[in-house]
Each structure stands twice: as C-alpha cells, then as structure tokens.
N, C-alpha and C positions, 0 to 999 in steps of 0.2 A: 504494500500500500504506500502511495506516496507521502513525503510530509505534509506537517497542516502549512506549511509556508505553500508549497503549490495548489495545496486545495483552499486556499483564500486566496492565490492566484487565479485560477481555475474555474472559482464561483460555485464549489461541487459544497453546496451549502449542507447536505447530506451528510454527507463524510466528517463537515465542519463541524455540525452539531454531536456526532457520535463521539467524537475525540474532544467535543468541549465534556460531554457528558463525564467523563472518563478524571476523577479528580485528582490523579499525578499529574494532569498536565497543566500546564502553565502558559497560561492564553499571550502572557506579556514576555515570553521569554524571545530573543532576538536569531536570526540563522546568521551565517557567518560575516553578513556584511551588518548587522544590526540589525537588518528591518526584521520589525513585527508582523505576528499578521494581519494589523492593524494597516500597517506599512502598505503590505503586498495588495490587499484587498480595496484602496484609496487608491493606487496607483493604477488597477485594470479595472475600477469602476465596477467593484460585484458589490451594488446597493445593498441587496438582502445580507451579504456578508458582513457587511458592516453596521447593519443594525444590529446582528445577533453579536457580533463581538462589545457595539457598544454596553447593548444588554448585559451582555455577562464580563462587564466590568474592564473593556481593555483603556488602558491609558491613551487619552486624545493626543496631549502634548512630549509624547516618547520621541525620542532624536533616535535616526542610525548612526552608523561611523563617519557621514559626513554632516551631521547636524542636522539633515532634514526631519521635520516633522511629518505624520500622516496629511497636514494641511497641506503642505507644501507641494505634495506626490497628488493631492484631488487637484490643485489649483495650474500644475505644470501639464495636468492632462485634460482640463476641460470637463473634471466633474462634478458638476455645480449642484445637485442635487446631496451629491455627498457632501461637496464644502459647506451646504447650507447645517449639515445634518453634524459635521466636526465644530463648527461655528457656534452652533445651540448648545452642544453641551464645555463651553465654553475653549475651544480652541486659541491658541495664543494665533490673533494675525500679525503678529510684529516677529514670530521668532524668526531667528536669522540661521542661515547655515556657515557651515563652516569659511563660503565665500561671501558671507555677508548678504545673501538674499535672503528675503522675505517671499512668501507667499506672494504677492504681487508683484516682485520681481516676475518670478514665472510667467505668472497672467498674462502679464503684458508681453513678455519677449516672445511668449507663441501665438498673442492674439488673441486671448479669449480675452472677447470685449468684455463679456455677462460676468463671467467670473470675477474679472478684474473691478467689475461695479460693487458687485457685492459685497467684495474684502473692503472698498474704499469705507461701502454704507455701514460697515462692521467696524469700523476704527483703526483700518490698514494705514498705515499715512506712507504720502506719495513720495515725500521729501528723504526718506534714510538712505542713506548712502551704504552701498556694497563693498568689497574690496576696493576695487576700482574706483573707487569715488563717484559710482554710478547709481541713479534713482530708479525708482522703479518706470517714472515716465520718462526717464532719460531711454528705455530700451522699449519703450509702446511707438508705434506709429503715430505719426502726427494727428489725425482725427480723434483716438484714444487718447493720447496725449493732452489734448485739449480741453474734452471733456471729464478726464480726472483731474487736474489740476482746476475746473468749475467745480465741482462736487465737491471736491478738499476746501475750497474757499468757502462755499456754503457752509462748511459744516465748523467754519472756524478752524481748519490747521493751518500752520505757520510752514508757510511752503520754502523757508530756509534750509537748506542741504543740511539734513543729521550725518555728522562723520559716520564713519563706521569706529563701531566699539563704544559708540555714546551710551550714557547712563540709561539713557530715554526707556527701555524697555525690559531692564532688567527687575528682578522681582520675578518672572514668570515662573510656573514649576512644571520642569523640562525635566526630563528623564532618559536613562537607558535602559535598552530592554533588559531582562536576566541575562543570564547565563544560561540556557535552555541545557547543554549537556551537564549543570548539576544533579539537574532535576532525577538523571540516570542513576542513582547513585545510592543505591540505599544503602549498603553497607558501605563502609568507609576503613581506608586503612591506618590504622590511626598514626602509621610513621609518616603520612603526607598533610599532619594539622602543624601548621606551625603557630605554637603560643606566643603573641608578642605582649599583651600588658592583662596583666588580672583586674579584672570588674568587681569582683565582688566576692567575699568566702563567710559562709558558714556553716552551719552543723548538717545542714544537710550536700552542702560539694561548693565546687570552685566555679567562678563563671570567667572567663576568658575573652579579649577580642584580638582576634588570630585571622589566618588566612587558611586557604584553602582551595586550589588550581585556583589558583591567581585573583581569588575574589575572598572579600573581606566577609568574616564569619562571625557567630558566637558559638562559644565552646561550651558546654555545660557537661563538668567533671563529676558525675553523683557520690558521696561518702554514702556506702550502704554494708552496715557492719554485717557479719555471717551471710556472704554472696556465695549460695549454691547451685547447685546445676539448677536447680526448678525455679529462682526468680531469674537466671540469665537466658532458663528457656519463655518464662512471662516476656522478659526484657524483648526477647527477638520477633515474640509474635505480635504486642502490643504495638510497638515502633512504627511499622510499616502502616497502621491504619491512620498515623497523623502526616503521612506526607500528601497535605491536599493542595495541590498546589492552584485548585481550581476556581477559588472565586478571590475577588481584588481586595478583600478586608480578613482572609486569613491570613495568620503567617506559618507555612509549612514545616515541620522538622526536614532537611536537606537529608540528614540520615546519623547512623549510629554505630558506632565498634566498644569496645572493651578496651581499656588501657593496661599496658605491660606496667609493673609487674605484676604489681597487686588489681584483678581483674574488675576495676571500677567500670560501671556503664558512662556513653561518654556520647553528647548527642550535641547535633552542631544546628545553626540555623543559620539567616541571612544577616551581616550587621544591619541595625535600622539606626539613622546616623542620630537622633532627636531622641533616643530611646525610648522609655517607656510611656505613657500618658500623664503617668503619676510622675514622672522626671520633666514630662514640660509644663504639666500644673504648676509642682510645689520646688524644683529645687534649679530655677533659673538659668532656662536654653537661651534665653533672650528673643523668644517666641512669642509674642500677644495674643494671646487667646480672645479674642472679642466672643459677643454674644453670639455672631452667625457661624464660626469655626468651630466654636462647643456644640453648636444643635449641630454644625458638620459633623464631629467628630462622635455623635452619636448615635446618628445614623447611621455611617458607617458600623458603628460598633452591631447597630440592631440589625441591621442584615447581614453581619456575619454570625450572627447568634443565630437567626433566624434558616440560617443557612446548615450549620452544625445541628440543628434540630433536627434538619430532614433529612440526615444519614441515618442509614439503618445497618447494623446497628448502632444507636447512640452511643457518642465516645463518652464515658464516664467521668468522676473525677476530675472536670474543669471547674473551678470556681472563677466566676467573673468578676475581674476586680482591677482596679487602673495600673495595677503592675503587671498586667500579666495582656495589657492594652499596646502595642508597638506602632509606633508613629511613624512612617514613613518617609521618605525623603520630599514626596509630593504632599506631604502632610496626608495621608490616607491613615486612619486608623484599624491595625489590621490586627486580631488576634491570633497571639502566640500560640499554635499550638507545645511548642517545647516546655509551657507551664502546665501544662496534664500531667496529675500524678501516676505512677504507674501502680499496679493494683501491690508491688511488693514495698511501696512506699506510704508508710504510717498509716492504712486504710482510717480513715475518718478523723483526721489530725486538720485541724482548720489552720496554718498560719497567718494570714490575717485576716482576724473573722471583723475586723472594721468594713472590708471591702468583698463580701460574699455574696455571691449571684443571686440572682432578682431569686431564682427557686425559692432560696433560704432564708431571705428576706421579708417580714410579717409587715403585711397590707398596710396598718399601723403606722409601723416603723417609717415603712417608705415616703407616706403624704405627710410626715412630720419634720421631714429633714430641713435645718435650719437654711433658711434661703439664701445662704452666702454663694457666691458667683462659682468659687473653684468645688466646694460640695458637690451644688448643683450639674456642672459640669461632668462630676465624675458619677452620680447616680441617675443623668435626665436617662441611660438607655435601660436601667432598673422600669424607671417608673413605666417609660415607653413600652416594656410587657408588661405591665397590669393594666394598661388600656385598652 
C-alpha cells in the first residue's frame, strides 16, 4: 500500500481515512522533504482531503524544509477554494518562506488574479519585500498590479516596501512536521537515548531532557522496587496501547526499553518546549494566558478527553490534572499520555489529588471553585464534563 503522503497526493480519500483511523499514526508527521499531508493535499487540490485532515486536527501553519506553508502550496497552484478553507481556520497570510515569499508572492507570479484578491481581502499586505527586495506586486502583471495596490489602499496598508526579515509579522505559530519515522518505534534501544540535563527526580524515577535520532525527547526513568518478570511483562503489554499518535491534543509515548543494569522501565516522549500547563500557569514561561487562550487551552484539553473516552478498551489510571497537560510549541494543549500509571505502579495512590479528573471530582466541589483566573483556567475542562 502506498504512503498516506501519496494518498493525500492522490485524493484516495478512502485509504486517507483508514490510516487516519488507525491511532499510531500521526497525521502531522513530515516525509523527507517536510511536507505534510496537509502539504501534499493543498498542493494537488484534493478539497475533500483536506477537510478531513483539517477535521482531524492537522496543523494549518506547519512549514516544510523550505518554509513553505500549506497556504503557500493552495495559493502557488490556484486553489482558492482551499485557500479560503486554510484562511478560516486561521492561516498565517504573511508567513514567508525561506526566500522571503508570502502566499501572495505566489499568486501573483502565476497569475491567479482571485487568489491573489482574496489573500489581499484577508490581510496579505502587498508591500513585504522577499529576498530580493521584491513585492508581491513587484512580480503580478501590471492590470493585477494595479488593482492590489487599490484594494491595499482601501483597506489602509502602508504601501512602503517591508525589508525582508522585518519584525512586521513575527508572533505567528509556525511549525515542523514530526519526525514521522519515530512514530516506528516502539521499542527503543536504550544505548541510542542520550541524557543531557535532568528535569526533575523523585520517589517515584528521574525525568530527563535528552535526544533521541536526532530529535529532542523526554526520558522518564521509573524507581520501581522488586521489578519481576510479571510487572516487566505488565510493562510491555501496557506500553504499546499509549502510543496514539492520532489526534492533535494527545501527547503519545514514542516508546519504551528497560535500563542496564539494574532493569528500571524507561519511557520516552516528545520535548514540549513550554512544558506543562501547570509550568505556564504558575511558574513563569513569560507566556500570557488571557481569557481567550484559557477557554483555548480547554478545549483542547476537552476533546482530547473526549477523544480517550472513545477507545475501547478505556486506558485506565489517567488522572486529569495541569501536570500531566503539555503545551505545545503552537500552544496546543495536548495530553500526556507518559503520565498513565501503569497497573504495577501504587494501584490507587493519588499524587496530586489537588488536580484529579473531573471523574473524581464531587458536582459540589466543582461549581464552588474560587473564581481566580489561573484556578479557573486549570479546572474550566473539569466543569466542561458536567455540562
């Protein structure tokens, strides 16, 4: 069967959806030149393909190896239907590629007049300059030319030439895809984890931030006293059902080995660079949480809850709680699964039963919590299941 890179090429929307189905896989992971198939699907115009990946969570503003965005690949081929549809769920029209073009760069150098209107009516600006100290209607036809630089004035931009590298447009949250060949990888060898600085230790193991084929990891080293053949055969069967790599607010275990000498379990994830939710709450990323990024970030939380519900069987032993919440580099709130206890670990031992899932949670409790901002924040996707 071919990969899902050519069958989002392809438009074999069939195959797409079988292999979304399927939760090792990892819709955002990049093939060898970056593109997604977020990418690939933008670029040959498969509409229905790209509904369904946005559905199931692919990142709009993901870069390949040369910067482009999926906007960039609807707008250099004239697919407007799609640009409209990356646009809505809020595509960056300013990001630049690695030669300094914009989406409208594009537009204009092939001609799509429509295309090119609609980046402008979306907040494209005419004036940023590419490598080359070139605009986007430095490279349109004089007719197009004329009439975007009308449209920009209507709308109030400043038709002064933006260098290239200007401040003007950073802030956006651009991303790379995975690393799709980790995803292969359940077992792990543990003489290929390289430890660079310890996060964190105590009574129950070590947490680590290390690497791992060339991408930046977390280690988690478990202390588990009298380790016999029956929890390291729990250990191996447990494991494999938390690598899901399939929806855009989990975060998967990458996979697991046993450490020489003494044979501790030892499980790796993805670094998330903003850590935990409870690290950009209370102990200062220099992140502003406003009011609209909290009810963000709990949404997110509520459809990856919602989403862990519908496995059959139910993974056990998660407690929902803002440490065990991983923030993203695009700011997505995704949960960990590496904080599932494993069934040979303290069966029924709460560690912090301050932040214990909406389950365990009394009706009560929940509508009395005092209305402070970062509380709030960190129990609005509690309350969000008892509604």
């Amino acid at each position: 069967m071919d990969d899902i890179f050519t069958q989002c090429r392809e438009g074999n929307a069939v195959a797409v959806r079988l292999w979304l189905d399927n939760t090792e896989n990892d819709l955002n992971q990049g093939d060898d030149h970056g593109f997604s198939p977020l990418h690939w699907a933008c670029r040959e115009g498969r509409t229905n393909v790209v509904d369904m990946l946005i559905m199931r969570g692919a990142r709009i503003n993901v870069m390949n190896r040369g910067d482009d965005t999926p906007l960039h690949l609807a707008a250099s081929h004239g697919h407007r239907e799609i640009l409209g549809k990356l646009i809505q769920c809020k595509a960056d029209t300013n990001a630049s590629n690695e030669h300094g073009n914009t989406p409208l760069h594009y537009a204009c150098f092939w001609g799509h007049d429509l295309v090119a209107e609609d980046l402008v009516n979306n907040g494209a600006q005419v004036s940023i300059c590419n490598k080359y100290g070139e605009t986007p209607v430095d490279k349109a036809k004089p007719h197009l030319r004329d009439h975007l630089k009308e449209m920009a004035e209507k709308q109030g931009q400043n038709l002064t030439k933006v260098p290239f590298k200007d401040t003007f447009w950073k802030g956006t949250t651009r991303t790379r895809p995975r690393n799709g060949t980790l995803n292969k990888h359940a077992g792990i060898d543990y003489k290929q984890l390289s430890f660079m600085v310890k996060v964190n230790e105590n009574h129950s193991g070590e947490l680590w931030k290390g690497r791992w084929q060339g991408t930046e990891i977390v280690v988690k080293v478990f202390h588990i006293r009298d380790w016999t053949t029956r929890k390291s055969r729990d250990f191996n069967e447990e494991y494999p059902k938390l690598r899901i790599f399939s929806h855009p607010n989990v975060l998967p275990m990458l996979g697991a080995c046993q450490s020489p000498p003494a044979p501790h379990p030892v499980i790796i994830t993805h670094w998330m660079p903003y850590g935990s939710l409870y690290n950009v709450l209370h102990e200062g990323t220099n992140f502003v949480v406003d009011q609209m990024q909290a009810v963000k970030f709990a949404l997110d939380i509520a459809c990856g809850m919602a989403f862990l519900h519908t496995l059959e069987p139910m993974i056990p032993r998660h407690y929902l709680n803002s440490k065990s919440v991983m923030i993203d580099e695009d700011m997505t709130a995704r949960i960990s699964m590496a904080d599932v206890k494993f069934s040979f670990q303290c069966p029924g031992r709460m560690y912090s039963p301050a932040w214990i899932a909406p389950e365990g949670i009394s009706l009560s409790f929940c509508f009395f919590i005092k209305p402070d901002f970062y509380i709030f924040s960190d129990f609005l996707p509690s309350v969000l299941f008892f509604l």
